[in-house]
C-alpha positions as a printed Julia matrix, in Angstrom:
273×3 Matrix{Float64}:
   5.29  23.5     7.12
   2.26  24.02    5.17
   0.6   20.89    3.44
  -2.87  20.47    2.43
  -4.15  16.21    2.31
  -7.83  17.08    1.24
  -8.97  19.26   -2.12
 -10.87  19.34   -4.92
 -10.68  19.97   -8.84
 -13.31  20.35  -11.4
 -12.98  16.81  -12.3
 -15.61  15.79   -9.35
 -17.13  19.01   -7.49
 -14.48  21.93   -7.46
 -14.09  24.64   -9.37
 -10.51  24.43  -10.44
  -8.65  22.65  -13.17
  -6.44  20.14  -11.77
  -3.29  22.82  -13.35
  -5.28  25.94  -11.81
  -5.26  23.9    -8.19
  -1.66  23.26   -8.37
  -0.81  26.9    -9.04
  -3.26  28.55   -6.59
  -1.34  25.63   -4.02
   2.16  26.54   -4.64
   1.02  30.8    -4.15
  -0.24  29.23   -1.3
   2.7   28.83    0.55
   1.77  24.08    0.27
   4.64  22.34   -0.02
   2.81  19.13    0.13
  -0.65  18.18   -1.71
  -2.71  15.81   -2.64
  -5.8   15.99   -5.02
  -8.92  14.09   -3.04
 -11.48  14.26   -5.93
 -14.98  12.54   -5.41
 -14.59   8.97   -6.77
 -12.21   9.56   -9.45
  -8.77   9.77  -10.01
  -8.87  11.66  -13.3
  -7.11  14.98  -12.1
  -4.25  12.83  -12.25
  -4.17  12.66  -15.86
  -0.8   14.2   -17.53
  -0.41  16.26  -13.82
   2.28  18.78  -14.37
   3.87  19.21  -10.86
   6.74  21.91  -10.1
   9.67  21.68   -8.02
   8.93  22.07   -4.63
   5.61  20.48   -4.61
   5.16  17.21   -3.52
   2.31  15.34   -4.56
   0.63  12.35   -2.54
  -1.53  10.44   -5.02
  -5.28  10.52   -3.29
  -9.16  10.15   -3.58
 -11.84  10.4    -1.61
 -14.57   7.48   -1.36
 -18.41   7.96   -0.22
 -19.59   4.77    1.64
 -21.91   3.77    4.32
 -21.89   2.81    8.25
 -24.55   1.88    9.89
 -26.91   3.71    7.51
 -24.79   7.03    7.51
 -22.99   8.01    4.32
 -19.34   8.84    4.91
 -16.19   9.85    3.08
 -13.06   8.26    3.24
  -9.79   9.14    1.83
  -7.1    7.46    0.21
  -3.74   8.84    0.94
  -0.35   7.91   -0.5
  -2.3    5.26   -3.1
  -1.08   3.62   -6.23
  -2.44   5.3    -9.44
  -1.76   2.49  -11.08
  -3.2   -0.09   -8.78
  -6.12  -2.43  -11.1
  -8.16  -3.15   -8.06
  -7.96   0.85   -7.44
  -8.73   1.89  -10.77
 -11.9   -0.9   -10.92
 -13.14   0.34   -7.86
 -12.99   3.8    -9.24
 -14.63   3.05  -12.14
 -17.95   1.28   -9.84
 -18.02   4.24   -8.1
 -18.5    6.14  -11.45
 -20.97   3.78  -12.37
 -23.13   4.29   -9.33
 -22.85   7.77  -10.39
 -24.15   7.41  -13.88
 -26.99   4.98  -12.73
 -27.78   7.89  -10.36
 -27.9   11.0   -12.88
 -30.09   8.39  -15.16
 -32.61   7.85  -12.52
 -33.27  11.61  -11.52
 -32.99  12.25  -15.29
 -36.64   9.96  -16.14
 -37.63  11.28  -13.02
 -37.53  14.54  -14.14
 -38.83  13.35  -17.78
 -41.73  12.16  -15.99
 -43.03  15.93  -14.9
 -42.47  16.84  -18.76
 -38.74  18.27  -18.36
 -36.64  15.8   -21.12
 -33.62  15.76  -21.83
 -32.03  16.48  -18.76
 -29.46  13.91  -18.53
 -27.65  15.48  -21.81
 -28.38  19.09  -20.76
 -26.64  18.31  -16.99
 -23.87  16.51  -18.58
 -23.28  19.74  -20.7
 -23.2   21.58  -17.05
 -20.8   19.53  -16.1
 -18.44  19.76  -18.8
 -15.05  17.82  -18.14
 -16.54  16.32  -15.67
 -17.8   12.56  -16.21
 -19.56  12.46  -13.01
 -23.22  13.86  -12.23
 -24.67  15.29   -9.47
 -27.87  17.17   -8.51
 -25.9   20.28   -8.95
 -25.67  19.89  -12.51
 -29.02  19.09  -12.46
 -29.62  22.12  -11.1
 -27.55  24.13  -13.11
 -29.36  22.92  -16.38
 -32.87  23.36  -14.68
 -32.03  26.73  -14.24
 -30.67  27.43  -17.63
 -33.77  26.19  -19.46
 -35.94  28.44  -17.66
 -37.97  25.36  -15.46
 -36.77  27.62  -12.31
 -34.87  30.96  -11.7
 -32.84  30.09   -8.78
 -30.08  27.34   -7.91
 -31.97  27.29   -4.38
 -35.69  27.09   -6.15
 -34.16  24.08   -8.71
 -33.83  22.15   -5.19
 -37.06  23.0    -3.43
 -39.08  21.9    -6.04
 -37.61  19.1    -8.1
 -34.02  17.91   -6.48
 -34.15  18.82   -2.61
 -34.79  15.99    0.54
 -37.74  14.23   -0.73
 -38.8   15.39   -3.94
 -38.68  13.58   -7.34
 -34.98  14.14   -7.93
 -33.81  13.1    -4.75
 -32.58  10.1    -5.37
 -30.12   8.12   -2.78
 -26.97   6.73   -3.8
 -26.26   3.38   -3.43
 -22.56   3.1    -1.82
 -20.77   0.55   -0.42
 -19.93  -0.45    2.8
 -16.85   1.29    4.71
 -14.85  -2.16    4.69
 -15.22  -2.5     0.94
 -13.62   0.85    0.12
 -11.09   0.93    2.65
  -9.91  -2.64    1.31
  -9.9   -0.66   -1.87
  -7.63   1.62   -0.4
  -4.87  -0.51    1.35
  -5.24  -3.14   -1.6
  -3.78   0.55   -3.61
  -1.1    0.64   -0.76
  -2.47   3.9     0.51
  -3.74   4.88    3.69
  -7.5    5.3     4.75
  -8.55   8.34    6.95
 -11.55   9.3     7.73
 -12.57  12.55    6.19
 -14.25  15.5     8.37
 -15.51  13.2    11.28
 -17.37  15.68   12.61
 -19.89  16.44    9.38
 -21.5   13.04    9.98
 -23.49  14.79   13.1
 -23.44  11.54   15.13
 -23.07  11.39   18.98
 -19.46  10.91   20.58
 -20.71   7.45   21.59
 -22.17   6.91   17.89
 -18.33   8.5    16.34
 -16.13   6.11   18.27
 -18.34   2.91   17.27
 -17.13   4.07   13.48
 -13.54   4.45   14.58
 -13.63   1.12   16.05
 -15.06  -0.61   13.1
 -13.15   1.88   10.67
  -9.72   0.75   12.68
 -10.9   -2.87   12.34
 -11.35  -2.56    8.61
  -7.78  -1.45    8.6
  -8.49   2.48    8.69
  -5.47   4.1     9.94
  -5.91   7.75    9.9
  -8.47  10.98   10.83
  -8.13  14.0     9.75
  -8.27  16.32   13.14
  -8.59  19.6    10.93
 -10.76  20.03    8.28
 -11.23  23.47    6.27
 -15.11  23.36    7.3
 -15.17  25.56   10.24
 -13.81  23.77   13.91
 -13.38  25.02   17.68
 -10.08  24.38   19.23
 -12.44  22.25   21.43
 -13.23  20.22   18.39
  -9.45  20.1    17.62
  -8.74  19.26   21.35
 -11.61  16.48   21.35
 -10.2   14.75   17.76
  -6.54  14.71   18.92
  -7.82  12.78   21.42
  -9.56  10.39   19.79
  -6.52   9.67   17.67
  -4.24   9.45   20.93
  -6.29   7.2    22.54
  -7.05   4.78   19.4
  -3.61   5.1    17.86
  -5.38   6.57   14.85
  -2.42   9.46   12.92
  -3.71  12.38   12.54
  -4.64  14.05    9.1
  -5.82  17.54    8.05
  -6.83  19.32    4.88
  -8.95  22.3     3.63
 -11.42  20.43    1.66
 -10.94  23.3    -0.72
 -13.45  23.19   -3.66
 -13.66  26.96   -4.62
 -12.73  30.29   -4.18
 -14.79  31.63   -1.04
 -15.96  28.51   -0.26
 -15.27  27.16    3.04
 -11.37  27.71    3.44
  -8.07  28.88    1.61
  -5.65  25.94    0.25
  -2.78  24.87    2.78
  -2.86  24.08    6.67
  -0.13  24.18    9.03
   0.96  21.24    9.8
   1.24  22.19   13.65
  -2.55  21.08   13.85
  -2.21  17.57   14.32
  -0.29  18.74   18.18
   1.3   15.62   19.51
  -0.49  12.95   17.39
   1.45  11.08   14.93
   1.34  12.61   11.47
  -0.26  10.82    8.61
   2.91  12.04    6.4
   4.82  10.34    8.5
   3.99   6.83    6.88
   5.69   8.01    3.42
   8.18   9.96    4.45
């Protein structure tokens, strides 16, 4: 079976309308998906869904561990939940207090008006990031390349680099169980940190009342990393997730993943099904 627990829409960082996801999904071959978008469950909104698709209600959380920012996802939640939807709307807020900083940051070196031009990047989307930022930089003329917007102004350490404030992993995976859903921790593998370093977050993300990982992720992986995350769910009694993280054409991975990835772990699916 082919299913797909982690992607993106236009309504946080991808490049598809929630509608244009659900088609591309279903040519796809997925007969299970659910929409992860970045803090925000707006893709959500009026969802047509075919037969033969079945949606699992999700989002995807940034927060921080022991100094790291992660992502978690929230699988299987309640769209409806009020605790869920005020969460949702702190994260936006964090976002918004974020685009206003870099935007009188930016004022500062004599480029105004940048909030309102990267909100126009942006379109749909309520949430800004430096990419929009980047985007608008580029289409006043201040630089000529996406890659030069980031070396000089929004890159590590220059003015525009601002860090979000997020909060800690118990927080949003209360959020997360308080919606009924299940928290799994997205990509484990992105964070960079040492085995040691990776099971000190399971353990504190299992005593928080995380329940899942995802073992495949559509950012490249060796079947030693595959071999090495199975294992890590066997032996914590962690289920196994996967997803493509798809955000874009070309970028990173196709929709859908076979759900013989997760080997002998215990599916996440299995919890609604």
């Amino acid at each position: 079976m082919i299913v797909d627990f982690h992607t993106h829409t236009l309504m946080s960082d991808g490049a598809l309308s929630p509608a244009e996801l659900i088609e591309r999904a279903v040519a796809q071959g997925v007969q299970s998906l659910s929409i992860t978008d970045h803090d925000t469950l707006a893709a959500y909104r009026d969802l047509a869904v075919p037969d033969g698709l079945d949606i699992i209600p999700g989002v995807e959380f940034s927060c921080v561990w022991s100094g790291v920012t992660v992502h978690i996802l929230g699988l299987n939640i309640d769209l409806d939940s009020e605790p869920l939807q005020a969460a949702v709307g702190e994260q936006e807020a964090a976002r918004g207090q974020r685009a206003e900083l870099i935007a009188e940051r930016l004022a500062k070196r004599g480029m105004e008006g940048m909030l309102a031009a990267a909100q126009a990047e942006a379109g749909q989307r309520q949430a800004l990031g430096r990419p929009d930022f980047a985007r608008a930089l580029l289409a006043r003329g201040e630089v000529s390349s996406i890659q030069q917007a980031f070396t000089r102004y929004l890159g590590a350490g220059k003015i525009g680099d601002v860090k979000s404030q997020w909060p800690e992993l118990a927080k949003v995976v209360d959020w997360i169980t308080g919606a009924g859903g299940i928290a799994v921790l997205a990509h484990p593998l992105h964070y960079k940190l040492t085995r040691a370093k990776l099971r000190r977050l399971l353990v504190d993300f299992i005593e928080a009342g995380g329940r899942a990982m995802e073992v495949a992720n559509g950012r490249q992986w060796t079947q030693q990393d595959l071999d090495y995350l199975r294992g890590c769910c066997r032996e914590l009694g962690l289920q196994a997730s996967i997803g493509s993280d798809f955000h874009a054409e070309n970028r990173w991975t196709e929709l859908g993943c076979d759900t013989a990835l997760v080997g002998d772990c215990v599916p996440v699916w299995q919890s609604w099904q």
